[in-house]
TORPALO-445380 format. One record per residue (C-alpha): residue number from 0; residue in one letter; chain; x, y, z. Coordinates in steps of 0.25 Angstrom, whole numbers, plus 5000, padded with zeros to 4 digits. Layout:
N
<r NUM 'a' 'A' <X Y Z>>,
...
REM end
This chain:
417
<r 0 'x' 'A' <5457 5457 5254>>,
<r 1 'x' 'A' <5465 5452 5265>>,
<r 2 'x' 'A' <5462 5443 5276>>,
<r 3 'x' 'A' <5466 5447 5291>>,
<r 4 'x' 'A' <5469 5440 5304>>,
<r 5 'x' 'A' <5469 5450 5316>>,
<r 6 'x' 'A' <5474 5451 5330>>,
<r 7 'x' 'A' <5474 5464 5339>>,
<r 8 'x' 'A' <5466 5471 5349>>,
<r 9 'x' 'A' <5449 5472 5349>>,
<r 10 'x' 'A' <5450 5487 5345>>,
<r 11 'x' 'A' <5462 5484 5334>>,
<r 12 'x' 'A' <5455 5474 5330>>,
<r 13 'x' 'A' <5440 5479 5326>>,
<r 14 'x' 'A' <5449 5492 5319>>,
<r 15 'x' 'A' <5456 5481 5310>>,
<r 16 'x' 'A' <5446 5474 5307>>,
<r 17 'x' 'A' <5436 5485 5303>>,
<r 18 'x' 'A' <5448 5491 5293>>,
<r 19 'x' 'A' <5452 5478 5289>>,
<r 20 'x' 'A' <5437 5476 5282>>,
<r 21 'x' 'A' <5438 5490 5278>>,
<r 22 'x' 'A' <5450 5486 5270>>,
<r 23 'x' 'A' <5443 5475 5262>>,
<r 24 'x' 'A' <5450 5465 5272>>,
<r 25 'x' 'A' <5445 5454 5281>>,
<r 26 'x' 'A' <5449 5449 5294>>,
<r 27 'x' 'A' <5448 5434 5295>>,
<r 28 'x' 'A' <5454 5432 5309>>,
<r 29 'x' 'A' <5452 5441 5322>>,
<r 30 'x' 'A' <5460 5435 5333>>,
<r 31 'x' 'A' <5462 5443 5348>>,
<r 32 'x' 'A' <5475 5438 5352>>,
<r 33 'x' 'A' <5488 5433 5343>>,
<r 34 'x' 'A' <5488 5420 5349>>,
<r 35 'x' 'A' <5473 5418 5345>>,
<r 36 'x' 'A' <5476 5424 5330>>,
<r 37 'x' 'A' <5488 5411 5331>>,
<r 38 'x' 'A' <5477 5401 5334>>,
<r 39 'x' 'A' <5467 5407 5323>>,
<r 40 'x' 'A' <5477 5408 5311>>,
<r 41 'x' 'A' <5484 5391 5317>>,
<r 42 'x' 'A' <5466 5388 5313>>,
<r 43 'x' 'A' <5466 5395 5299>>,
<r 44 'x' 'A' <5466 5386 5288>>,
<r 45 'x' 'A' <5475 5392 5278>>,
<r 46 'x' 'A' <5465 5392 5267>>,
<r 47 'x' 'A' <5455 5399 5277>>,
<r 48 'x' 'A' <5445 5412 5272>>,
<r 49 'x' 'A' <5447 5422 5273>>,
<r 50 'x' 'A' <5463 5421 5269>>,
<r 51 'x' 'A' <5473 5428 5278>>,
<r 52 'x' 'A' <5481 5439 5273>>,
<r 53 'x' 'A' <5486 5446 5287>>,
<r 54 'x' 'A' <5488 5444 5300>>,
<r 55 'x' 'A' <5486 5458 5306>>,
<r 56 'x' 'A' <5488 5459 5322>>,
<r 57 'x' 'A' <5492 5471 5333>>,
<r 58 'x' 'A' <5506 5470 5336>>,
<r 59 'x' 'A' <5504 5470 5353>>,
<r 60 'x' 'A' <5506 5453 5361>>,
<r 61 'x' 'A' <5491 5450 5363>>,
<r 62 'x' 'A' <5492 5450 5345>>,
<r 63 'x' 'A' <5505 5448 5340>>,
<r 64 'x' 'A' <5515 5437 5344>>,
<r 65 'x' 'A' <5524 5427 5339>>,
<r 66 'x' 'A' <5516 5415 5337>>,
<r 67 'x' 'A' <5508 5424 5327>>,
<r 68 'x' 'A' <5518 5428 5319>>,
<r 69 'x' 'A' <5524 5414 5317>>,
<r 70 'x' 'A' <5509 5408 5314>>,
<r 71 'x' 'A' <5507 5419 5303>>,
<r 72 'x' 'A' <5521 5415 5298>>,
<r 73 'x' 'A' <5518 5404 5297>>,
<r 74 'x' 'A' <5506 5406 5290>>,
<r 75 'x' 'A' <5510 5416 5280>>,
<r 76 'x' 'A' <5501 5426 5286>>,
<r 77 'x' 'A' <5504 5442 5287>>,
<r 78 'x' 'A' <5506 5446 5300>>,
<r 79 'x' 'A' <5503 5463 5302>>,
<r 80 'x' 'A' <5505 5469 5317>>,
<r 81 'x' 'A' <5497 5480 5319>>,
<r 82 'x' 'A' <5508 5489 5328>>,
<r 83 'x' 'A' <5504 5503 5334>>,
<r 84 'x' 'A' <5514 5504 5345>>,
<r 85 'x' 'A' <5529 5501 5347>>,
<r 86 'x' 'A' <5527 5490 5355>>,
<r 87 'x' 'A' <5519 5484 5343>>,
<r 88 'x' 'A' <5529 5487 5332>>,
<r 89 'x' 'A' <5541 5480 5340>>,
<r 90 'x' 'A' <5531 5468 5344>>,
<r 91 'x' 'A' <5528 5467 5329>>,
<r 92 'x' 'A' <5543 5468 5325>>,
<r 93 'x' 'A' <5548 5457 5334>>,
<r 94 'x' 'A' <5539 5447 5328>>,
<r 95 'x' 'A' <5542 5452 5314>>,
<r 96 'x' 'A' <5529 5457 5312>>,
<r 97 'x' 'A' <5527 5469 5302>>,
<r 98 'x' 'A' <5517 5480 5308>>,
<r 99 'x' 'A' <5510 5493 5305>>,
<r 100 'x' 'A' <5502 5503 5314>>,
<r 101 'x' 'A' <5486 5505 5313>>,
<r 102 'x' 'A' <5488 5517 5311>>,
<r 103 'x' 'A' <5494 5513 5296>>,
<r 104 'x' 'A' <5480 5510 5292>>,
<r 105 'x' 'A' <5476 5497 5287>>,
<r 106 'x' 'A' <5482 5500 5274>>,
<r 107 'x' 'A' <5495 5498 5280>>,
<r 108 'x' 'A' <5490 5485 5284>>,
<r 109 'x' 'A' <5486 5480 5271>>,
<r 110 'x' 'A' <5500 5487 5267>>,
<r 111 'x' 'A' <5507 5477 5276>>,
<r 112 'x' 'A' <5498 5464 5272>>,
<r 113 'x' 'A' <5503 5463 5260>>,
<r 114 'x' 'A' <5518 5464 5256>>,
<r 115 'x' 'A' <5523 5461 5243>>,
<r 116 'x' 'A' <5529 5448 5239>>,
<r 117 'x' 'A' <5543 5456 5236>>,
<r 118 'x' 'A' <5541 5463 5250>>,
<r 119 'x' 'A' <5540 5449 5256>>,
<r 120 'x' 'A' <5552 5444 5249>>,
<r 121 'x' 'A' <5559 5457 5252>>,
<r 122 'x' 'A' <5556 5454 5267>>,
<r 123 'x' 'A' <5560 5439 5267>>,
<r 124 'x' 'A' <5575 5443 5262>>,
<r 125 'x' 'A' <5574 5455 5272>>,
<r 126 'x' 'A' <5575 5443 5283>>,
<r 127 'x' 'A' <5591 5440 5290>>,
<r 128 'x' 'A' <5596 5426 5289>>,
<r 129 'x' 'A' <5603 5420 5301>>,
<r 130 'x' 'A' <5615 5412 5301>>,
<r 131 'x' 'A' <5619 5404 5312>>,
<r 132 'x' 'A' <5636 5401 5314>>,
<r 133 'x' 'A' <5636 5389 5321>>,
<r 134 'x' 'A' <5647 5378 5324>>,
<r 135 'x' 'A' <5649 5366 5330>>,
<r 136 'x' 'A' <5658 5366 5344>>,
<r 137 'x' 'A' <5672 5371 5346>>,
<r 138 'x' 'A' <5677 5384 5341>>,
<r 139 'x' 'A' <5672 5385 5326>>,
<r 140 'x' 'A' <5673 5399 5324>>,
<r 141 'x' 'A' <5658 5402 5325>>,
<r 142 'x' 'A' <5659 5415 5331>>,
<r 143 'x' 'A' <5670 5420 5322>>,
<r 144 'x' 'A' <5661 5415 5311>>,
<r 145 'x' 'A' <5649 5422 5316>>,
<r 146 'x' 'A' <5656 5436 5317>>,
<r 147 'x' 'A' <5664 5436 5303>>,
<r 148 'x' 'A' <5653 5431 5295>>,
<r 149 'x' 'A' <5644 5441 5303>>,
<r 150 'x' 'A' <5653 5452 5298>>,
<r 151 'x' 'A' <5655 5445 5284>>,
<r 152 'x' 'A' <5640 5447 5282>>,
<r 153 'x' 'A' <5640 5461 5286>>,
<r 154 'x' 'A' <5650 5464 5276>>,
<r 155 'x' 'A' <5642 5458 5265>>,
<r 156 'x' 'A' <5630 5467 5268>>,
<r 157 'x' 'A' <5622 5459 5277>>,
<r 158 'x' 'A' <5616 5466 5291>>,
<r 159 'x' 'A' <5621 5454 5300>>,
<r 160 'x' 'A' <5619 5452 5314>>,
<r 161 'x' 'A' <5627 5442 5323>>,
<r 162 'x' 'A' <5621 5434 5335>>,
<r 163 'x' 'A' <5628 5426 5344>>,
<r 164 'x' 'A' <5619 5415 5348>>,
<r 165 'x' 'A' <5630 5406 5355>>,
<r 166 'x' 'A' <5626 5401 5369>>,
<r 167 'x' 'A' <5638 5395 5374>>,
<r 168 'x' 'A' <5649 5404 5368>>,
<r 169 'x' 'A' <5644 5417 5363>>,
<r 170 'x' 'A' <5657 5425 5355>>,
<r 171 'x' 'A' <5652 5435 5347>>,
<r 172 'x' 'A' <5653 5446 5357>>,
<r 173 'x' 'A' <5667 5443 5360>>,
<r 174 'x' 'A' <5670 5440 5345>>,
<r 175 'x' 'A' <5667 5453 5342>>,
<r 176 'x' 'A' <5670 5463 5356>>,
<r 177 'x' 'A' <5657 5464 5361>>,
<r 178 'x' 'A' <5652 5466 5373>>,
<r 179 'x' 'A' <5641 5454 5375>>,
<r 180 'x' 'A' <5635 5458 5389>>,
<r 181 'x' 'A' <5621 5460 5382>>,
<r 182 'x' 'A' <5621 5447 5373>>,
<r 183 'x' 'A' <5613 5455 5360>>,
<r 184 'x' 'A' <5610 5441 5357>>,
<r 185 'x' 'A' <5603 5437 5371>>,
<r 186 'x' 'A' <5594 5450 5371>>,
<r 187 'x' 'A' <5588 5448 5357>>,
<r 188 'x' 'A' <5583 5436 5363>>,
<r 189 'x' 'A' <5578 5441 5374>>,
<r 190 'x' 'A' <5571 5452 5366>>,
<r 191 'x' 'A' <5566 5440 5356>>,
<r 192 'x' 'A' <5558 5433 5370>>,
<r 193 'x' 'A' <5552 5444 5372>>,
<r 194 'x' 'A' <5547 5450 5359>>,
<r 195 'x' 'A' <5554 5461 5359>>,
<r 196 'x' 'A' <5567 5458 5348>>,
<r 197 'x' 'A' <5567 5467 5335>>,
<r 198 'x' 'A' <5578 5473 5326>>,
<r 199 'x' 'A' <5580 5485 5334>>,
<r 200 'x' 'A' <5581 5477 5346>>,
<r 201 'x' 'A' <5591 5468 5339>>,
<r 202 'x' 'A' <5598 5481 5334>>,
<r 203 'x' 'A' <5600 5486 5349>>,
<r 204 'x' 'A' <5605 5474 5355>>,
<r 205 'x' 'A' <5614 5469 5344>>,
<r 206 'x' 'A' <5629 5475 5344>>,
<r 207 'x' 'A' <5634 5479 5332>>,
<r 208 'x' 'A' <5647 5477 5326>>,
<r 209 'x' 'A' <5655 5485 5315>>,
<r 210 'x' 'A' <5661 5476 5306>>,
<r 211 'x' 'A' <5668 5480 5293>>,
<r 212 'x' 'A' <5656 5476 5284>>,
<r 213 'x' 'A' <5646 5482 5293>>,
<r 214 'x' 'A' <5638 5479 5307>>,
<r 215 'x' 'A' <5636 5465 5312>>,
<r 216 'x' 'A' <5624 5466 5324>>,
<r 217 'x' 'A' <5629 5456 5334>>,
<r 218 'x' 'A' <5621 5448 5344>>,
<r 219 'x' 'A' <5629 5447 5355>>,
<r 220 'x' 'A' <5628 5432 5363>>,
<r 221 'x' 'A' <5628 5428 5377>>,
<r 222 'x' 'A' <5637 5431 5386>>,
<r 223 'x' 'A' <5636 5419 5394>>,
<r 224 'x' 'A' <5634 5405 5390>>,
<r 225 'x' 'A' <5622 5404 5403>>,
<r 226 'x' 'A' <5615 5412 5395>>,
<r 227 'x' 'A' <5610 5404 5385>>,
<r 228 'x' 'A' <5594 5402 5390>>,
<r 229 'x' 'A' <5593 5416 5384>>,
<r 230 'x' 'A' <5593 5413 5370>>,
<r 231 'x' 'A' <5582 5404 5369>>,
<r 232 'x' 'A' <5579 5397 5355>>,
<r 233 'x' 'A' <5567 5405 5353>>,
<r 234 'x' 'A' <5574 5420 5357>>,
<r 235 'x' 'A' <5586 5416 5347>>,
<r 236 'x' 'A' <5577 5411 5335>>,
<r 237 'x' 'A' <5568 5425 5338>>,
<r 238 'x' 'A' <5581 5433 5337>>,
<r 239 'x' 'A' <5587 5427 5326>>,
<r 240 'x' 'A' <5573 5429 5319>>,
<r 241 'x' 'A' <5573 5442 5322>>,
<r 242 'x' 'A' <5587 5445 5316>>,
<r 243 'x' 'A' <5583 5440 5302>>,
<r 244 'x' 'A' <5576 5455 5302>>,
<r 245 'x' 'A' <5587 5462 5309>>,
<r 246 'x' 'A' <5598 5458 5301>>,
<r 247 'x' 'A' <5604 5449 5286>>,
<r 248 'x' 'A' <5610 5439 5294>>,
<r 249 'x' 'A' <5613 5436 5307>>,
<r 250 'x' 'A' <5624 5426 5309>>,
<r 251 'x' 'A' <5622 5418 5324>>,
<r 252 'x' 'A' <5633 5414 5332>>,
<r 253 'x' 'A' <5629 5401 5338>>,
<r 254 'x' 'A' <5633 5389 5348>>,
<r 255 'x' 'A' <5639 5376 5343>>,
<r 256 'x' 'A' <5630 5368 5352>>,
<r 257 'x' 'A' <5617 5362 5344>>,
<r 258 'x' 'A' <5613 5351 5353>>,
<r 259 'x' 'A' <5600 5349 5359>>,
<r 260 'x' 'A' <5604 5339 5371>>,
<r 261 'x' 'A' <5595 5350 5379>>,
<r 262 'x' 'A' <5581 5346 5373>>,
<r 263 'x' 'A' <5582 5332 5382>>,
<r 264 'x' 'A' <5580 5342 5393>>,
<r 265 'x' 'A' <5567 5339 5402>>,
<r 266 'x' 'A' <5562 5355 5401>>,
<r 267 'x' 'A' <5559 5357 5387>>,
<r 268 'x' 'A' <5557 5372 5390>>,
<r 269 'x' 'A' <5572 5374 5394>>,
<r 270 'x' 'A' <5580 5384 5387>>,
<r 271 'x' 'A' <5591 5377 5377>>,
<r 272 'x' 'A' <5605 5378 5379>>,
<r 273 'x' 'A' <5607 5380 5363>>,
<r 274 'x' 'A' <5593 5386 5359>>,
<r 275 'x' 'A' <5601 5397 5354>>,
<r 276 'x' 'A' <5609 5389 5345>>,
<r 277 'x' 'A' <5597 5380 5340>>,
<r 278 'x' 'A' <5589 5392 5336>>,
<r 279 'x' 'A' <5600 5400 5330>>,
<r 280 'x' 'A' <5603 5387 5320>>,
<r 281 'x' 'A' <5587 5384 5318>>,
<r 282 'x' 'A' <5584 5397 5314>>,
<r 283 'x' 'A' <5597 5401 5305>>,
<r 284 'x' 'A' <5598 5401 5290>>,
<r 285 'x' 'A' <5610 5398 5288>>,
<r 286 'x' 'A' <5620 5390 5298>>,
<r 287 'x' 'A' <5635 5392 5297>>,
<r 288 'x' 'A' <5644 5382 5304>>,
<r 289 'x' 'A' <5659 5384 5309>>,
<r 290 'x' 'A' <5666 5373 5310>>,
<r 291 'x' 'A' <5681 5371 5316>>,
<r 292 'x' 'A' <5690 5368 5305>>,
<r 293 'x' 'A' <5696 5356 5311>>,
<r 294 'x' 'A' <5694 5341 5314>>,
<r 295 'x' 'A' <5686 5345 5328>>,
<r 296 'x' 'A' <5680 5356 5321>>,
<r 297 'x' 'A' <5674 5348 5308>>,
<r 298 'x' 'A' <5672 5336 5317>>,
<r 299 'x' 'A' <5662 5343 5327>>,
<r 300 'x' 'A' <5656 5350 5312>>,
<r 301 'x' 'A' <5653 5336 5306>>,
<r 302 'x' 'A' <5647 5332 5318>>,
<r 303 'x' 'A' <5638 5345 5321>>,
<r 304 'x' 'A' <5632 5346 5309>>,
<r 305 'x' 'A' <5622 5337 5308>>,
<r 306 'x' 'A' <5617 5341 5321>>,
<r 307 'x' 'A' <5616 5355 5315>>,
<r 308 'x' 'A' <5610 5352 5302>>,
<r 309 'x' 'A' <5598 5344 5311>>,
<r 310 'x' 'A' <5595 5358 5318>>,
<r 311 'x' 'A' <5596 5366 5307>>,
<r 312 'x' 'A' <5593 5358 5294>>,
<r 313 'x' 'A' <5586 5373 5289>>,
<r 314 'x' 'A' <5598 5380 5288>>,
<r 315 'x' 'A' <5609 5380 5277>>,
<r 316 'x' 'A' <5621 5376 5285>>,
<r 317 'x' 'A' <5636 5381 5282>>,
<r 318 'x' 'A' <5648 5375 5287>>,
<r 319 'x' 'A' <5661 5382 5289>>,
<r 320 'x' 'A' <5672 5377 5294>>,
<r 321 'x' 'A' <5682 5385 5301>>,
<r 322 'x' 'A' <5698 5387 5305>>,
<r 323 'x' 'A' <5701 5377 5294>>,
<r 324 'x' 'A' <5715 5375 5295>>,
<r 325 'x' 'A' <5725 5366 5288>>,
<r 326 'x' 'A' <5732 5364 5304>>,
<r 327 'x' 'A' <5719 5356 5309>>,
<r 328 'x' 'A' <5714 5350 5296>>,
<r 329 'x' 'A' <5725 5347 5287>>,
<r 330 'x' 'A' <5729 5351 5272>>,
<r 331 'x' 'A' <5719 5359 5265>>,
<r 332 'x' 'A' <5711 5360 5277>>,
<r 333 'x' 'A' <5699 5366 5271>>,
<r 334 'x' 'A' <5696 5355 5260>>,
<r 335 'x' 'A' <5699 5344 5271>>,
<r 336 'x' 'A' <5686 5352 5279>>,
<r 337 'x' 'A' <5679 5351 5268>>,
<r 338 'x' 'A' <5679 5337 5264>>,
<r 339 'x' 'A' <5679 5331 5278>>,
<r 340 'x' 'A' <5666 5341 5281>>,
<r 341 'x' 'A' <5660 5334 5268>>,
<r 342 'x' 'A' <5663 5319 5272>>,
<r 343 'x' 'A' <5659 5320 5286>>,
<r 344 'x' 'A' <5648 5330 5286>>,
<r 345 'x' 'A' <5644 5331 5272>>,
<r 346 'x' 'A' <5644 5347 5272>>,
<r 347 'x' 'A' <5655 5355 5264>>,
<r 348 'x' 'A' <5659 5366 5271>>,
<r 349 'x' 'A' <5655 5379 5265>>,
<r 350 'x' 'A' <5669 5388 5272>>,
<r 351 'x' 'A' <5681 5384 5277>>,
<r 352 'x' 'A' <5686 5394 5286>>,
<r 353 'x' 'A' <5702 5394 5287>>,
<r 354 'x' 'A' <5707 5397 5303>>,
<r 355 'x' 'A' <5713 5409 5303>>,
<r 356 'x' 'A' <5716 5413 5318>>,
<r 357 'x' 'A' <5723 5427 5315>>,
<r 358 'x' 'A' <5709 5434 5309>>,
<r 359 'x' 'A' <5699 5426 5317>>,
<r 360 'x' 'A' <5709 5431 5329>>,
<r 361 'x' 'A' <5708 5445 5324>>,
<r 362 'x' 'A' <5693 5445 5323>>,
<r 363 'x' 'A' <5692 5442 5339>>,
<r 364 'x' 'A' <5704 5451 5344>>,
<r 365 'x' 'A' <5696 5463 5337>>,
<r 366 'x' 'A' <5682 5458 5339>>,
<r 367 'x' 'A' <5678 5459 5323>>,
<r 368 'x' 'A' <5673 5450 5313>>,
<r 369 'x' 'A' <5686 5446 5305>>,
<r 370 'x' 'A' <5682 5454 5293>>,
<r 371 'x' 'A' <5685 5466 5301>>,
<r 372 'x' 'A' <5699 5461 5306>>,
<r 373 'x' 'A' <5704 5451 5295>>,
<r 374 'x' 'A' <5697 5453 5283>>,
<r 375 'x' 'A' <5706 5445 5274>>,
<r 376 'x' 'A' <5709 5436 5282>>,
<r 377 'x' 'A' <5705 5419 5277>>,
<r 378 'x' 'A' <5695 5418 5286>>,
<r 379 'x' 'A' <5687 5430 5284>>,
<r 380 'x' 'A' <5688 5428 5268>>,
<r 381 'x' 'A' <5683 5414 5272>>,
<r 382 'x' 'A' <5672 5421 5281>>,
<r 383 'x' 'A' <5669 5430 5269>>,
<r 384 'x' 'A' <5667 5419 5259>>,
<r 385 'x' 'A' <5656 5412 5267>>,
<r 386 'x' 'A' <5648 5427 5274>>,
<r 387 'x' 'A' <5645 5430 5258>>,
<r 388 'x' 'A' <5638 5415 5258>>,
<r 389 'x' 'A' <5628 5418 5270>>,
<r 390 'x' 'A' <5623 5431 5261>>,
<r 391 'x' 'A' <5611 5425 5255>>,
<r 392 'x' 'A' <5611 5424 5239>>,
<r 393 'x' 'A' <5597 5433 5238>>,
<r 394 'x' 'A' <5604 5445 5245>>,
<r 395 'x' 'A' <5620 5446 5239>>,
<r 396 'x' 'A' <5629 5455 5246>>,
<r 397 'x' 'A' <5633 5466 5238>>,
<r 398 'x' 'A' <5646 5468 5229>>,
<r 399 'x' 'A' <5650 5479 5238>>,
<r 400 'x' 'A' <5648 5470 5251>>,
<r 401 'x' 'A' <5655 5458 5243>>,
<r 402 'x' 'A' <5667 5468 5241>>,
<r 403 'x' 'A' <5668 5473 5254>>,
<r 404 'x' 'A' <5669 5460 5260>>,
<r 405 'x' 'A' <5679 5456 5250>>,
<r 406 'x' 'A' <5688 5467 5254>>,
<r 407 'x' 'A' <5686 5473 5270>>,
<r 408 'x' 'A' <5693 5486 5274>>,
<r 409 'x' 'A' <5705 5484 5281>>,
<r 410 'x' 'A' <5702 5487 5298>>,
<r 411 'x' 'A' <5711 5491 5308>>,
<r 412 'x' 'A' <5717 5476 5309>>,
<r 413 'x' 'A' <5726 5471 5297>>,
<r 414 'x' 'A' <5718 5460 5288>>,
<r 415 'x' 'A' <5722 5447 5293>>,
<r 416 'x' 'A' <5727 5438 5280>>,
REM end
């Protein structure tokens, strides 16, 4: 026997309820209105009887929102919509609700209650990570990062989309040739405010770029830099969340600036100059940071990451440093990164990019990720390396992928060596 807590119209209602007992079930909460089905499950004690087993609730504003959802997260209860129309079906898939039609019968109700443990684990790995590629100020390589490991990732099997959340300077677009008039980025959070952001919507606003290991969905940022109010912390961490079901990995393109010197401001409703960035950071899995491979460069690393770590101690940060070059550091410049890395900041770097100006140079005069345009070049076996480290160990890219990788296909510009 199951126990049922139930939200929708007077008429819906009565119907479920009298098929609910007919079922052997019982109802142990009637609320009219999500907000008040909130309030009622806040009072329940957990041990209270009868036990709950589903939260079943028409998929229309008045008895479906977001603080639902979140309260029966975090309470571990099944959430069921009850969705008869379009409109219902898209507000269920928003909110990440799963939903069936009455017309199913309340067999396909009691089908839904209850997935199997294998199916709930199945669905857990089903969910995109995200990765934020961040840096501290200057020109690190961020972008370039971004886009080759982006493409990396495709070519390892992975569906990957790339965002470019960077409020100051957005360069994806240009990175890459596109046309950036209708920031992809900006309109998923406008869709996010108002409810309305799925994964076909994401699908149509995204641009898709070829690349040799397969598409990469890109995000495109804002144009403008007076933009910025647009992506609100709340609007980014809703699309980003959302993008953990659209795609494997999304891979972020962020802003170096990870102050807080707005928070003394009076209005403490004012938008925030580097929300983007802030929620990007919070809600990644992983964080990979680009640091210059010089004496400004690791001095400006040093000094930003325990900033960093203070914002984001959840996620498993991974420092690269890049264009390391025996010009700027000295004799064997990588092992001299690594042990002044360890003395100052106590963290070993886990890559050491060398510069390598003629690939990185060819990537932007043809607008493609450098495994396209100088495949085996040093940086892009460097790149390689570290992509095949942000597959996660339960899901290993196949031999196949692994191979192709190894060796890409020769494209219309010679390999850069």
């Amino acid at each position: 026997m199951m126990g049922l807590a139930v939200s929708a119209p007077l008429e819906r209602e009565d119907a479920i309820v009298r098929e609910v007992a007919r079922h052997g079930h019982r109802v142990a909460i009637r609320a009219a209105t999500a907000t008040d089905l909130v309030e009622r499950l806040a009072a329940r004690a957990p041990d209270a009887e009868p036990r709950l087993d589903l939260v079943l609730v028409v998929a229309d504003e008045r008895h479906l929102h977001r603080e639902l959802v979140a309260e029966c997260d975090a309470r571990g209860l099944r959430l069921l919509a009850l969705a008869d129309d379009a409109g219902e079906r898209t507000r269920a898939r928003s909110l990440g609700v799963d939903s069936v039609t009455w017309a199913e019968g309340f067999s396909a109700i009691e089908a839904k209650a209850k997935p199997t443990e294998g199916l709930e684990r199945e669905a857990e790995r089903a969910r995109g990570r995200v990765v934020a590629v961040w840096g501290p100020a200057g020109a690190p390589g961020r972008t370039t990062a971004a886009v080759a490991l982006s493409a990396e990732l495709a070519l390892l099997g992975r569906r990957v989309a790339l965002v470019d959340a960077d409020t100051t300077s957005a360069s994806v677009a240009p990175a890459l040739g596109l046309l950036d008039e209708s920031p992809g980025f900006a309109a998923a959070a406008r869709l996010a405010r108002a409810g309305s952001l799925t994964i076909d919507e994401l699908d149509r606003i995204c641009q898709q770029v070829p690349t040799m290991g397969g598409v990469v969905r890109v995000l495109t940022g804002i144009g403008r830099a007076s933009r910025w109010p647009e992506l609100g912390g709340d609007r980014v961490a809703e699309v980003l969340e959302r993008c953990r079901d659209w795609v494997d990995t999304t891979v972020v393109d962020i802003g170096a600036s990870i102050e807080r010197d707005e928070e003394i401001s009076s209005d403490l409703f004012a938008p925030r100059r580097h929300a983007a960035t802030h929620a990007t950071l919070e809600a990644s899995d992983e964080v990979v940071v680009i640091a210059g491979g010089d004496a400004v460069g690791v001095a400006r690393l040093v000094r930003a990451l325990p900033e960093l770590r203070e914002l984001v101690p959840q996620a498993h940060v991974r420092v690269v440093v890049n264009k390391v070059r025996a010009s700027a550091i000295g004799i064997a410049p990588e092992r001299a990164v690594q042990e002044t890395l360890r003395r100052l900041a106590a963290v070993t770097p886990e890559a050491c990019w060398p510069f390598d100006s003629r690939a990185a140079d060819a990537a932007l005069l043809e607008g493609r990720p450098l495994v396209d345009v100088a495949g085996r070049s040093r940086l892009r076996r460097r790149v390689q390396e570290f992509a095949a480290t942000l597959v996660p160990a339960a899901e290993p890219t196949s031999r196949a992928a692994l191979r192709a990788a190894e060796r890409p296909e020769r494209r219309w510009l010679p390999a850069l060596r």
